[in-house]
C-alpha positions as CSV (number, residue, x, y, z in Angstrom):
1,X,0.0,0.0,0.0
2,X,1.3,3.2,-0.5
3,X,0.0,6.9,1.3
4,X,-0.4,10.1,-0.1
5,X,-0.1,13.0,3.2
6,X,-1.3,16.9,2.9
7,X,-5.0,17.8,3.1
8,X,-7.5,18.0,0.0
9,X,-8.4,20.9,-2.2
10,X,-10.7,19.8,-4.5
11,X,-13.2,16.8,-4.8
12,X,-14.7,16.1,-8.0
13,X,-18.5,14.1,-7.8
14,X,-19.3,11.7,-10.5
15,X,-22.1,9.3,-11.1
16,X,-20.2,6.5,-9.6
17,X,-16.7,8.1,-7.9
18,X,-15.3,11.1,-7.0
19,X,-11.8,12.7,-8.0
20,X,-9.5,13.9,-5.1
21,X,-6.8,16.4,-5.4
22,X,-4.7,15.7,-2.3
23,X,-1.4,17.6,-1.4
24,X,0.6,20.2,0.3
25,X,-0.1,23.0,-2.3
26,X,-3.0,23.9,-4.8
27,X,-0.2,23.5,-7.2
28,X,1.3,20.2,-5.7
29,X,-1.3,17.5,-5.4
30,X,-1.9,13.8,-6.0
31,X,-5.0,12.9,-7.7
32,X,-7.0,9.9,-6.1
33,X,-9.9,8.2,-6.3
34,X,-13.0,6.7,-4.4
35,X,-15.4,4.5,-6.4
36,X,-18.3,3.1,-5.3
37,X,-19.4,-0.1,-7.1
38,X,-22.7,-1.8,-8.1
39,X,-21.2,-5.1,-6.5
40,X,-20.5,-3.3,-3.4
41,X,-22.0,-4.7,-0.4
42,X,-24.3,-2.4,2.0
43,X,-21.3,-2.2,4.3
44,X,-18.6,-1.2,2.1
45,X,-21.0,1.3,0.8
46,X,-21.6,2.6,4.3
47,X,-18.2,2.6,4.7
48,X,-17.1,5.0,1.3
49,X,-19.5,7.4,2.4
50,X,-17.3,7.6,5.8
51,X,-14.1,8.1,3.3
52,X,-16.0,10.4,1.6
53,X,-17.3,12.3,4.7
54,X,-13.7,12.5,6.3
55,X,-12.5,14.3,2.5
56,X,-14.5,16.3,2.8
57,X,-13.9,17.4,6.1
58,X,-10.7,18.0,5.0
59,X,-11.3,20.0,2.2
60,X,-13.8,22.3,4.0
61,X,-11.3,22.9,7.1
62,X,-7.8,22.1,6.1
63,X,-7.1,19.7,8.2
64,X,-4.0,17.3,7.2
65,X,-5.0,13.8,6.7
66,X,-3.5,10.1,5.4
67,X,-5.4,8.5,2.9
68,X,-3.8,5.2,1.7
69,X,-4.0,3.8,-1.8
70,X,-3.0,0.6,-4.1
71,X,0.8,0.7,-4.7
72,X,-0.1,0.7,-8.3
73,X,-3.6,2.6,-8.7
74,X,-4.8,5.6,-7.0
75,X,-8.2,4.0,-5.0
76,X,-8.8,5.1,-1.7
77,X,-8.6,2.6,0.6
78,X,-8.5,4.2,3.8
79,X,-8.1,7.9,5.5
80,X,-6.9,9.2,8.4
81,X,-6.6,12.3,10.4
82,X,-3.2,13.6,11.2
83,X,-2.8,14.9,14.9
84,X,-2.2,18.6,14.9
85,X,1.0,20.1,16.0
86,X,-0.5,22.1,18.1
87,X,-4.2,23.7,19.2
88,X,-5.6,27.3,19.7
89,X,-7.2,28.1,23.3
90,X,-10.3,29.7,21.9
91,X,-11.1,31.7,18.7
92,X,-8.8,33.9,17.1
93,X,-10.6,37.7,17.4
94,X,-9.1,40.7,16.1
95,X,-7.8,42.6,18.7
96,X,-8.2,40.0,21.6
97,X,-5.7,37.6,22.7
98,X,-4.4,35.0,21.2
99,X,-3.3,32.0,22.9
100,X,-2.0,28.3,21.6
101,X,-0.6,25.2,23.2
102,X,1.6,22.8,22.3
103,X,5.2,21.0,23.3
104,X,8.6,21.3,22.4
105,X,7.9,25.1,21.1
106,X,11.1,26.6,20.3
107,X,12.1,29.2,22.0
108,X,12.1,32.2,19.0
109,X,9.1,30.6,17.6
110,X,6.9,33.2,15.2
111,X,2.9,32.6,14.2
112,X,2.5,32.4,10.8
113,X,-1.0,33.2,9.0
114,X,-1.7,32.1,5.7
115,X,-4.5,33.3,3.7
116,X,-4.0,32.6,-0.4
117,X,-1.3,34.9,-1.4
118,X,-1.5,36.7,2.1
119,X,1.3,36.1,5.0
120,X,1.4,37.6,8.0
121,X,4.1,37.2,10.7
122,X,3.3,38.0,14.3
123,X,5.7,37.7,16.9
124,X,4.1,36.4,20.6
125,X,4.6,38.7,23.2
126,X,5.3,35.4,25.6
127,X,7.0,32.4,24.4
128,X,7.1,29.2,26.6
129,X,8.0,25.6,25.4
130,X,3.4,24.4,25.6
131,X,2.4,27.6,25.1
132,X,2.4,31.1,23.2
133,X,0.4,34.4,23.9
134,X,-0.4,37.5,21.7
135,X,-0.9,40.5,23.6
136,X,-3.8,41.5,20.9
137,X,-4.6,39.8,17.5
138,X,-3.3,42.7,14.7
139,X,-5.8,43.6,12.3
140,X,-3.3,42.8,9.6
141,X,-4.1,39.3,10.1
142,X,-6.8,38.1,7.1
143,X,-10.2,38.0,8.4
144,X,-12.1,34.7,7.3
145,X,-10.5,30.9,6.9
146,X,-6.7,30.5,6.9
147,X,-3.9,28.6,8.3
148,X,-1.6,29.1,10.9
149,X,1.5,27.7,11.8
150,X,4.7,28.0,13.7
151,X,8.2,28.8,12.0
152,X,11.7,29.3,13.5
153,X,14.0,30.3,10.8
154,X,14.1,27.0,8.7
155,X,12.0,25.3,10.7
156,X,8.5,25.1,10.3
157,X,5.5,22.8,11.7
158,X,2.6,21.7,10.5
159,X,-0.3,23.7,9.7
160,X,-3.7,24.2,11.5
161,X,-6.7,25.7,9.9
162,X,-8.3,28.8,11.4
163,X,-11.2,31.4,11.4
164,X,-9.6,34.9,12.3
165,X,-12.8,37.0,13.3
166,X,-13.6,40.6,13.5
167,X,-15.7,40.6,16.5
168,X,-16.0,41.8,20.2
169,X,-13.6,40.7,22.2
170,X,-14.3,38.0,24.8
171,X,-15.5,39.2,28.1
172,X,-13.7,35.7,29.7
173,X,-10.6,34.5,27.9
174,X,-8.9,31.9,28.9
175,X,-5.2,32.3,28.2
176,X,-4.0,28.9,29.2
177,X,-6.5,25.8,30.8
178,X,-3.7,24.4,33.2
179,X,-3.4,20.7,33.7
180,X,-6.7,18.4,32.4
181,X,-8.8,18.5,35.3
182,X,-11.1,20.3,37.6
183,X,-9.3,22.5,40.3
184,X,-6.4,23.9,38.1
185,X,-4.4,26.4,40.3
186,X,-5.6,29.6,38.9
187,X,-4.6,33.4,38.2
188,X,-6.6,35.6,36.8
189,X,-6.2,38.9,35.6
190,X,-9.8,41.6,35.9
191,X,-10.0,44.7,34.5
192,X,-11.7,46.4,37.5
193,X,-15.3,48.5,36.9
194,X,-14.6,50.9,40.0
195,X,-12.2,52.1,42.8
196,X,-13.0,52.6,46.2
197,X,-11.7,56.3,46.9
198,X,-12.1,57.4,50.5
199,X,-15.9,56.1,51.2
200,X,-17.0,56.1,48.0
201,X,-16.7,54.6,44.1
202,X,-15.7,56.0,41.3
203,X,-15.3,54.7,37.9
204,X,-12.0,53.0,36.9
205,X,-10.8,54.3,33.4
206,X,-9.2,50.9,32.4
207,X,-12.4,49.7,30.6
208,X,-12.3,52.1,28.3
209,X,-8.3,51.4,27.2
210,X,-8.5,47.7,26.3
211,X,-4.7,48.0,25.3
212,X,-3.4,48.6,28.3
213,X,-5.5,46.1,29.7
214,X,-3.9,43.3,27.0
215,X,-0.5,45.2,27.5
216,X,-0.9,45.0,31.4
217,X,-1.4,40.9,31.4
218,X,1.3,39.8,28.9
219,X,3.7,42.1,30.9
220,X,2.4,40.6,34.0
221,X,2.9,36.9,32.7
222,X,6.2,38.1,31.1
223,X,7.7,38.7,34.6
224,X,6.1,36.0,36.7
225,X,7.2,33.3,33.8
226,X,10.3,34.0,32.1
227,X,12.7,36.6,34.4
228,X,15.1,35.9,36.9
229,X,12.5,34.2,39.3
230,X,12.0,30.9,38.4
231,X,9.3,29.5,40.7
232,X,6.3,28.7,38.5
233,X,8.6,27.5,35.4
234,X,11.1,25.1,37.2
235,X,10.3,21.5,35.6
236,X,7.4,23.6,33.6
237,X,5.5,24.0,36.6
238,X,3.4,26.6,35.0
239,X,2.2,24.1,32.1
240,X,-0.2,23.1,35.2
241,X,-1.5,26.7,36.7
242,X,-4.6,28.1,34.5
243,X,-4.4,31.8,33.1
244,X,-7.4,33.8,32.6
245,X,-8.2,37.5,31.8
246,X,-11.8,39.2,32.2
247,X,-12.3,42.7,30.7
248,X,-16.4,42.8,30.9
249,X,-17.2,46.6,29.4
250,X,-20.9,45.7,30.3
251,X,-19.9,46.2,34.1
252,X,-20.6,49.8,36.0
253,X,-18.9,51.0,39.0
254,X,-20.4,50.0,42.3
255,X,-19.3,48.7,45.6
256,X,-19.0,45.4,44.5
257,X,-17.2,45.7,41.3
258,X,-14.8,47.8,42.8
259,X,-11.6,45.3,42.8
260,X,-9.2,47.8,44.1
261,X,-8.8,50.9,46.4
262,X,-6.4,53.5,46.2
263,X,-4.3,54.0,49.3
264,X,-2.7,57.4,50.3
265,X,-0.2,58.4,49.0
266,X,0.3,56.1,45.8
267,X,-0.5,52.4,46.5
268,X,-3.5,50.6,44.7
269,X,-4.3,48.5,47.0
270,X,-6.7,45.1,46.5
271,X,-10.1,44.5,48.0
272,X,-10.4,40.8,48.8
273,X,-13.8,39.4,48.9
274,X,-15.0,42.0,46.0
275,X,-12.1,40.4,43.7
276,X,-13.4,36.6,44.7
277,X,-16.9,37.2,44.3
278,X,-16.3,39.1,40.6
279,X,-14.4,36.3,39.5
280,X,-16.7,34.0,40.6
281,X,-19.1,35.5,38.7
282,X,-17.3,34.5,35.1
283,X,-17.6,30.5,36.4
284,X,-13.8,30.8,37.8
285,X,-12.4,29.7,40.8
286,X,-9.3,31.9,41.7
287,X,-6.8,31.4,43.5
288,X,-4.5,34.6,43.0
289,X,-6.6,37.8,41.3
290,X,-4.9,41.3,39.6
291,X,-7.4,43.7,39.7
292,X,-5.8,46.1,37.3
293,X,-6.6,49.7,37.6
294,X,-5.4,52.6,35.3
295,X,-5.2,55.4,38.1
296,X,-2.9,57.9,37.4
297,X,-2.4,58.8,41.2
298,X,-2.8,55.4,42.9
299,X,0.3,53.4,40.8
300,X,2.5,51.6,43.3
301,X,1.5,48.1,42.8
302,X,0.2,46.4,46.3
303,X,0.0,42.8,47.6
304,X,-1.9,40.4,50.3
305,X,0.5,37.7,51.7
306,X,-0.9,34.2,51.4
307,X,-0.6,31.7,53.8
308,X,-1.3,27.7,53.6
309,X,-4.2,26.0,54.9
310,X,-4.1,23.4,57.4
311,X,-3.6,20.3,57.8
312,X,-0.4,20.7,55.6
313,X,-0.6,17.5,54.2
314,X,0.6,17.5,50.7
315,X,4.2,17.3,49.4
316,X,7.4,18.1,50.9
317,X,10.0,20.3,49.9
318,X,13.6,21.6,51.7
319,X,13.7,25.5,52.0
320,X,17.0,27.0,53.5
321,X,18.1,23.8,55.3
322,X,14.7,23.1,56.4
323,X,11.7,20.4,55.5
324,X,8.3,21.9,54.8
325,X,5.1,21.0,53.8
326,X,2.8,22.3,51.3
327,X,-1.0,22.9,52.0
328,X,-3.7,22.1,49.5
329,X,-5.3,25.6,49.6
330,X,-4.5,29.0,50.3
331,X,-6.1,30.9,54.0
332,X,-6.0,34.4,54.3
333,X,-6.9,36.4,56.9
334,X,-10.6,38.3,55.7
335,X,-11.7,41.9,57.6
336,X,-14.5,39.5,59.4
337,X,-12.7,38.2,62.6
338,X,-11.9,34.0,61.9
339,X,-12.9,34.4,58.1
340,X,-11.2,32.4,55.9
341,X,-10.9,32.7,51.7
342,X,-9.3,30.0,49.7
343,X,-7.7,32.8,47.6
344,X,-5.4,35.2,47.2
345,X,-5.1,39.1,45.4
346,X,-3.2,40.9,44.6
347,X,-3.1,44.3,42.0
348,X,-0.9,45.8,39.6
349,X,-1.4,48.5,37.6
């Protein structure tokens, strides 16, 4: 048996076959066949209109597929999908982020989008070996279907096939989903409606610049992934934390959507139980939240300490000479004497 690889770009219907043009190129293709036959049983039948189904698949989303053939005719025999070299977290939006996991990404990796005669090169504003993020999708990038894929100088992977839309940006966007299961450890990012500024509220700007807001996180991530500290990449840690952003324009300024308060003489300062029940609100359950403010007074970054919950009964670990234990959640100390929340915020601006 012999294979043909690359993903179809043209099928051909006849009375009794269809023509397949199969290949990396428009201009580079092998041309196959499926017959169906009057002495065809009801199950071969059944299973030719499968072939044909998965073709077509391929032809109408680009995917990559196999699809075997005689060694000396060119009859479909069999088809299969090939596994993508790597996946996009959610739908590529102008001006939103833009997020894909994979392994093994080098470390100078570019995004390539390919739409006909149309290339555009965008260079990720964080780079990790699973995962790459775009600060904000350019405008330059075709609207409509296309195919992306990853290039470092001669390298190049395989290709995925996308739908880049001009739409409103996701209120919710999940930058990375963390390891496969319920109860990731997770940080999210929220643009926050209000401030608290003495006794009262008054509307946060940041809403209205969303890129600041996209600037803010990839800068954020930028420094908690890839700088001197190493805590949350040592053995890839973070290919197991969740990442998530919230910019929700549709939100007012009240005492609850206030994240943050400003704190003479410069320090934004976070409010706890406001930042846990906002996130809450988008389905997520944090465990560190940056309310992110665009103040123009208030600009000294501020911090709650965390401390682990007890019993401290997960895994062990040596810090200056001395054996530890982890706990499985975070307690922190709440304005309500003996309260307790499982998170932790913090804000940066």
């Amino acid at each position: 048996m012999a294979t043909a690889y690359g993903r179809v770009y043209r099928m051909t219907w006849a009375a009794d076959f269809v023509c397949i043009e199969l290949g990396a190129s428009p201009t580079n293709v092998t041309l196959l066949l499926l017959q169906f036959l009057a002495s065809d049983s009801a199950l071969a039948l059944e299973s030719k209109r499968l072939l044909a189904k998965a073709l077509a698949t391929s032809l109408h989303t680009g995917l990559t597929l196999a699809a075997a053939h005689g060694d000396n005719d060119s009859i479909v025999t069999s088809v299969s999908f090939e596994s993508l070299p790597f996946s996009l977290i959610g739908p590529a939006v102008h001006g939103d982020f833009l997020a894909l996991a994979g392994s093994s990404i080098p470390d100078t990796a570019d995004i390539v989008f390919e739409s006909g005669a149309i290339k555009v090169t965008v260079s990720p504003n964080l780079r990790r070996p699973h995962w790459l993020l775009v600060g904000q999708l350019p405008a330059a990038v075709p609207a409509g279907k296309c195919v992306v894929y990853l290039q470092d100088g001669a390298w190049q992977s395989g290709i995925v096939p996308v739908t880049v839309e001009t739409a409103q940006p996701a209120r919710r966007r999940v930058l990375y989903s963390g390891r496969p299961s319920t109860g990731a450890y997770t940080i999210v990012f929220a643009a926050s409606p209000g401030r608290l500024s003495g006794s009262s509220v008054v509307a946060d700007g940041i809403l209205s610049d969303r890129p600041a807001f996209h600037q803010l996180v990839t800068h954020c991530l930028t420094n908690l992934l890839t700088l001197d500290e190493s805590l949350l990449r040592t053995n890839n840690l973070d290919r197991m934390l969740r990442f998530v952003a919230i910019f929700d324009t549709s939100r007012v300024a009240d005492t609850n959507t206030a994240l943050v308060a400003g704190n003479a003489p410069n320090e934004i300062q976070p409010r706890r139980d406001q930042a846990t029940s906002f996130a809450r609100g988008y389905w997520e359950r944090p465990d560190v939240v940056y309310g992110v403010s665009d103040s123009a007074t208030f600009t000294r970054a501020f911090g709650d300490a965390t401390r682990d919950a007890g019993p401290i009964t997960a895994g062990g670990y040596t810090y200056d000479g001395t054996n530890r234990g982890h706990g499985l959640r975070a307690s922190v100390i709440c304005p309500k004497p003996g309260a307790t929340r499982p998170v932790f915020e913090s804000v940066s601006w």
